[in-house]
Structure formats: C-alpha cells, structure tokens
C-alpha positions in Angstrom: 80.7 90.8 105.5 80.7 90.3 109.3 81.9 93.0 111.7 83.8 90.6 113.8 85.7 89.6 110.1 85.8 93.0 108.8 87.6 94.0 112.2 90.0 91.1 111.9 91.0 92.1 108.7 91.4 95.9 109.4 93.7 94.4 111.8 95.5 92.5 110.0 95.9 95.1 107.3 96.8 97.9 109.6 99.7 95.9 111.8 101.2 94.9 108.3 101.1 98.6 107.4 102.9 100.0 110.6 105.2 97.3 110.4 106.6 98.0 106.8 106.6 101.6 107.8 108.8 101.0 110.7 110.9 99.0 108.2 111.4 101.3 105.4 112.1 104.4 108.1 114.9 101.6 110.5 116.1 101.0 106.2 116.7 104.9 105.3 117.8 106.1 108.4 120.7 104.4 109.1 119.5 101.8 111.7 117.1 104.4 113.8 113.8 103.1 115.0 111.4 105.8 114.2 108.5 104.2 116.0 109.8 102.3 118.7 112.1 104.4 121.4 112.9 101.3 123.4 114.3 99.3 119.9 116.4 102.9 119.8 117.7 102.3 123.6 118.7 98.2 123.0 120.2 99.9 119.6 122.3 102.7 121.9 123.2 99.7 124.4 124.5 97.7 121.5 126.5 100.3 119.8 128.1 101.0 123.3 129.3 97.3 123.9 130.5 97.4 120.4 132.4 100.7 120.5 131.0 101.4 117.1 129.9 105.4 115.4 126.4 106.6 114.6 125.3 106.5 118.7 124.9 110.7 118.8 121.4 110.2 116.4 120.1 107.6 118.8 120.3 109.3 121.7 119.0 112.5 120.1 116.1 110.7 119.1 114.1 110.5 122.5 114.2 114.0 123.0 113.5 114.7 119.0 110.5 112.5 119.3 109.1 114.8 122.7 109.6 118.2 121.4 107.9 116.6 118.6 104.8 115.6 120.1 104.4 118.0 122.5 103.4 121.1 120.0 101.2 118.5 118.0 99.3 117.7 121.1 
C-alpha cells in the first residue's frame, strides 16, 4: 500500500469516527454538542429565540469543558 493512500484512508476512517461520536453524544445528551462549543453557542442562540427549556446545560458546558481540560493538561 502507498503512504499517500494509506494516509487518505486513515483520514477517511478517522473523520467518520469523530463524526459518529459527536452524533451518538448530540443523540444521548439531549441536544448538547460535546465536541463542538460553537454548535453549543448557535444551539443557546436558538433556544433563546424560541423561548424553549434545556438552555442551563448549554451554557454550563463551556466552562464544564475548561475545568475539564485544564487538569488534563
């Protein structure tokens, strides 16, 4: 196999894996992107204009995510 192929399909392979990650976590948590905080900030925006419930998770999760990251750095 070719690197330049073997790369291409790593690619491929990885990029479908995040992607049905971030599916099954938006799926089971209620509409929360666990990967993606700006899809959580069009998400907050959203619930805002619609005047609808479940905004308190989504704005917790910014802050969730850096007191996250920062110990496991």
């Amino acid at each position: 196999m070719q690197p330049n192929n073997r790369m291409t399909q790593q690619s491929i392979v990885l990029s479908f894996l995040a992607g049905y990650v971030d599916t099954v976590g938006f799926i089971a948590l209620f509409g929360l992107f666990t990967a993606h905080v700006t899809g959580n900030f069009v998400l907050i925006g959203s619930e805002l204009a619609n005047h609808s419930h479940g905004i308190l998770i989504k704005l917790l999760a910014f802050p969730a995510f850096i007191l996250a990251v920062a110990p496991a750095r």
